[in-house]
N, C-alpha and C positions, 0 to 999 in steps of 0.2 A: 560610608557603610562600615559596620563591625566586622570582628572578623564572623560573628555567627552569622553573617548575612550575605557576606564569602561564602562559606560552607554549605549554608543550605541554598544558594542559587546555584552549586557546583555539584551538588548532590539531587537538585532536583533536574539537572540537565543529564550528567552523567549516567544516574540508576537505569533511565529507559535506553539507552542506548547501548551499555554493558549486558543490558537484559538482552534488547536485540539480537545483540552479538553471540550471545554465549544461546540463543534460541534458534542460531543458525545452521550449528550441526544438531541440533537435534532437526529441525523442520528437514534437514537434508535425507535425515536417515526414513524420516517417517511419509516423506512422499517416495524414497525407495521401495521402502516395506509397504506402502500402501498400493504404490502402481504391481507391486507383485500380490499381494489378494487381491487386485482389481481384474487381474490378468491370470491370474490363476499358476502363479512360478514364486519361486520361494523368495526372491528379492535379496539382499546385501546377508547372509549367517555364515560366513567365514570368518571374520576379521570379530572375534571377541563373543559374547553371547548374545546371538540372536543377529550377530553382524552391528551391535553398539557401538563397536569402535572403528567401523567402516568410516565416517566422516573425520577422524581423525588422523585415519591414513591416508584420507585423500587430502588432507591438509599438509603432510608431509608429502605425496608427491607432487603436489602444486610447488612448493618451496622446492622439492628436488628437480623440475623439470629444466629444461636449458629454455631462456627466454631468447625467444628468435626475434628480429625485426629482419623486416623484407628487405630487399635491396636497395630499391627503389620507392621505399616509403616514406613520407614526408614525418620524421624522426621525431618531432619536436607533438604536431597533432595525435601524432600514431600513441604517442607516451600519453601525452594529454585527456586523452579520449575516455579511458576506463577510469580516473581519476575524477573527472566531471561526471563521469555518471554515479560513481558510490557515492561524492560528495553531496550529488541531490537528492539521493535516496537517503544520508544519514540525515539531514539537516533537515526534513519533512518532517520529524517526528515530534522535532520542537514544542507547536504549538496545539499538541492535543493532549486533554487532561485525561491522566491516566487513572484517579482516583480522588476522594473527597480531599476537604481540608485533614491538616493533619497540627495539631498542637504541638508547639516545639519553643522554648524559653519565654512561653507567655503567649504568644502568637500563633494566627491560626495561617498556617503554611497552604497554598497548593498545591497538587500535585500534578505540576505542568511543566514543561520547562520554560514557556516565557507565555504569560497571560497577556499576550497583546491584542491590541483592539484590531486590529486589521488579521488577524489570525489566521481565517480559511482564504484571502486572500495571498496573504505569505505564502501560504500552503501551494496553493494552485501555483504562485510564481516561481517557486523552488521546481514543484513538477514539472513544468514548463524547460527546464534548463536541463531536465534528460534524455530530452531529444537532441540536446547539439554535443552530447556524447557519443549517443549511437551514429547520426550523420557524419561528426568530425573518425570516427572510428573506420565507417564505411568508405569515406574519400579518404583518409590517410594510408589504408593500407595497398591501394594501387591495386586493388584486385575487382574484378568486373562484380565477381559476387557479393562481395561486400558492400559496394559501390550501391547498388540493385536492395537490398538490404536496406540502409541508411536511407536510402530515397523512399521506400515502402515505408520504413518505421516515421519518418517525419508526414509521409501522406496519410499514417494512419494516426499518429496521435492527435494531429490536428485536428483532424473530423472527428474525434470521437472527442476530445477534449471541448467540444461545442454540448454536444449531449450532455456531459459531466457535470459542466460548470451550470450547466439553465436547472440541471434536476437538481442541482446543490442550492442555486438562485432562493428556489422553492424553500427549501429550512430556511434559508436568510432572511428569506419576507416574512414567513411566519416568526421569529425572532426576532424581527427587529435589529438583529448586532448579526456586525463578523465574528465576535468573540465567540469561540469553542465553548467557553466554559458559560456562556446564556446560553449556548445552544443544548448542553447537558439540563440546566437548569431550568428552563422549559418543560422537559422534558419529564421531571420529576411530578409524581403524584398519582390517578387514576379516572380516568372517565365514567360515571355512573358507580362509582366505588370499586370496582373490580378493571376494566380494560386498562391496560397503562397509556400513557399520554406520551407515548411514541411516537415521533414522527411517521412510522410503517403505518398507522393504523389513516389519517388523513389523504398519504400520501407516496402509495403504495406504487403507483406506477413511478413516480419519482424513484424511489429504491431499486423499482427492478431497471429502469432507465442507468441510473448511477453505476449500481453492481458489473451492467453487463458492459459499460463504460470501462470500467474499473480493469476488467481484464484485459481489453485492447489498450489501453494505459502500458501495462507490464506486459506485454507483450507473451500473453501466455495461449494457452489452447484455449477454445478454436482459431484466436486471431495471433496465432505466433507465424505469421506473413514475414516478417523480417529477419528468420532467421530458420526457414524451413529447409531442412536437411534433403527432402525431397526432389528442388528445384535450384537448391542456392549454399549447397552442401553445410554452411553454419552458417551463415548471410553474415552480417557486419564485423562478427567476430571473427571468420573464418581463419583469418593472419595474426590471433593473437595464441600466448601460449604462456605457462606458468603464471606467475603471480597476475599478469595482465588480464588472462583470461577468468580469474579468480576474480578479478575486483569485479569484473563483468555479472558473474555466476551471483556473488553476492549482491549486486546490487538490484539485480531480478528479485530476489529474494527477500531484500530489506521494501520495496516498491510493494514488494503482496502483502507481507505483514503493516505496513502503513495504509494500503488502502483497506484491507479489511478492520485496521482498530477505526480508520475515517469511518468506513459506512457501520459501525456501530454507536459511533459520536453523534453522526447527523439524524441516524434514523431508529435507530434501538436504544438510546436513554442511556449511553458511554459506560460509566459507572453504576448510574440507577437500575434499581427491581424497584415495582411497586412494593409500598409497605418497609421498603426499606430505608431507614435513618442512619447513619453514620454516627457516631463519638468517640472520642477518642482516636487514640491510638491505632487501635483492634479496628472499628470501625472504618478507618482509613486503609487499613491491610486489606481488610474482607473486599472493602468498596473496589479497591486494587486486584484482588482476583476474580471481580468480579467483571472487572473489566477483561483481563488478560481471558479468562472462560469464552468471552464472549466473540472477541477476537481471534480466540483457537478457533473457534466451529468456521468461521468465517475462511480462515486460511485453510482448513481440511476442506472446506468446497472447490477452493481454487486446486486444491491437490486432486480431488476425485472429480473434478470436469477436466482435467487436461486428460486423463485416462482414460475418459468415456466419451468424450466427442471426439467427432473428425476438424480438422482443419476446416476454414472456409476457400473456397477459391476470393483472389481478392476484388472480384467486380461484387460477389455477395457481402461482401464485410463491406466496402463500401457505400453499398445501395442500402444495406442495415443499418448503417452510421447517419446517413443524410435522409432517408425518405421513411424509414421505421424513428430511431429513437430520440433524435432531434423534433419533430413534430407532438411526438409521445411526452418531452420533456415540458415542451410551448404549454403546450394543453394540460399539462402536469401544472408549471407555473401562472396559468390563467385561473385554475379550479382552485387553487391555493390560495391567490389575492382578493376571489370570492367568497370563500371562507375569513378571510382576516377583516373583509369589510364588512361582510355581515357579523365579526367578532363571536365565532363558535370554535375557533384556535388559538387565541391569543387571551 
């Protein structure tokens, strides 16, 4: 390899994840400000104008807090633990294409950071390994609540990670490939000249199956069972603090913004509008915010549903997970491979 072939596999890995990053105190500030007009209170306006530099100073007192470990905590997992979870929330990002080809010394570059053929497999296997952050977090810190935590969050990703994967099946069969980027390219063009050729529009219950998947994944509201203040004061975190609890915070965060760019990969046409072509340069920017657009609305949902629903108790999340959207999924991916044999999808 050149060095330009360094550079641009360093830059096409890098860019999304510096973006991630640097999209994290904003996404912080704005599901503040949003749970306060959702709730009718004025939310984070102390700290700079409008409270903009709220996430900033709570980045400085994560770094100023004293990091405690328990007494009696097994030191080695208890450190481990937040560590294995941001690392599987950064390295999901990998292989979804965030926008068209892009022209760069003769060559037409994509805008992915690794176009591998087993793609949304990698994907699901990275997800897969952020459960034995939260579990390893929950039995390292010796504490009953945490403990109760870690056992919830592995009894619920696993059940809803069935649902996930069967509604996700359904793109794959329609496709043909693991590869993310057929599954965008698919995707491109129009049905009768006007409906886009979205995977929503075949495969609608699939989407709503995936989505609500999606949030019991990241453990967010209604299915934040693992870490309900209510019942289990922080659940698996409960014994972390300063930078520990920070990788935590983040990787909650990094988990939403990857599953909402996913369910715009699978089912909203990732980078495609109908009628829209790419060239160039420009073409590749726009295709680029066209994505990131797409993927904001998706993560302001997960912000304005933790606000507005209640929790579920967890025999309801449960019996929702196994007897609603797992059968929802089946029948999802049976109506799918009737359409591809009859050849009105593909």
């Amino acid at each position: 390899m050149t060095a330009l072939d360094w550079a641009i596999t360093a830059l096409r890995v890098l860019v999304p994840v510096l973006a991630i990053l640097m999209a994290l105190p904003i996404l912080l500030w704005l599901e503040r400000r949003g749970a306060g007009l959702i709730q009718d209170r004025p939310g984070p306006n102390r700290v700079g104008p409008l409270g903009l530099l709220q996430p900033l100073a709570d980045v400085v007192k994560f770094f100023m807090k004293e990091d405690l470990v328990p007494a009696n905590a097994d030191r080695l997992l208890y450190v481990l633990a937040p560590a294995i979870a941001l690392f599987s929330a950064m390295t999901t990002f990998a292989v979804i294409p965030y926008g068209a080809t892009v022209p760069v010394g003769g060559r037409e570059v994509l805008l992915v950071g690794a176009d591998v053929s087993i793609g949304i497999l990698y994907l699901f296997a990275l997800t897969s390994l952020s459960v034995y952050g939260i579990v390893l977090a929950g039995w390292s810190s010796n504490n009953k609540f945490s403990l109760i935590g870690g056992i919830r969050s592995s009894a619920q990703i696993i059940s809803y990670e069935l649902a996930m994967t069967t509604a996700a099946a359904g793109v794959i069969l329609a496709a043909g490939s693991f590869r993310l980027t057929d599954v965008v390219a698919m995707q491109t063009g129009t049905w009768f000249g006007f409906i886009p050729r979205w995977n929503l529009i075949p495969q609608f219950f699939g989407f709503v199956v995936f989505y609500v998947a999606a949030f019991a994944e990241t453990n967010r509201l209604p299915f934040d069972l693992p870490e309900a203040e209510a019942e289990l004061v922080a659940g698996y975190h409960t014994e972390y603090s300063a930078m520990k609890f920070a990788m935590f915070f983040m990787a909650e965060y990094i988990n939403m913004i990857v599953a909402s760019a996913l369910t715009v990969t699978l089912f909203f046409g990732g980078w495609a509008l109908p009628g829209f072509e790419p060239h160039g340069i420009g073409g590749a920017i726009l295709s680029a915010l066209i994505f990131f657009a797409k993927t904001a609305f998706f993560v302001w949902i997960f912000i304005w549903v933790r606000w507005t629903l209640p929790r579920f108790r967890y025999d309801q999340l449960m019996r929702l997970g196994w007897k609603a959207l797992l059968p929802i999924a089946l029948l999802n991916l049976i109506w799918v491979a009737f359409l591809v044999v009859k050849g009105w999808i593909r």
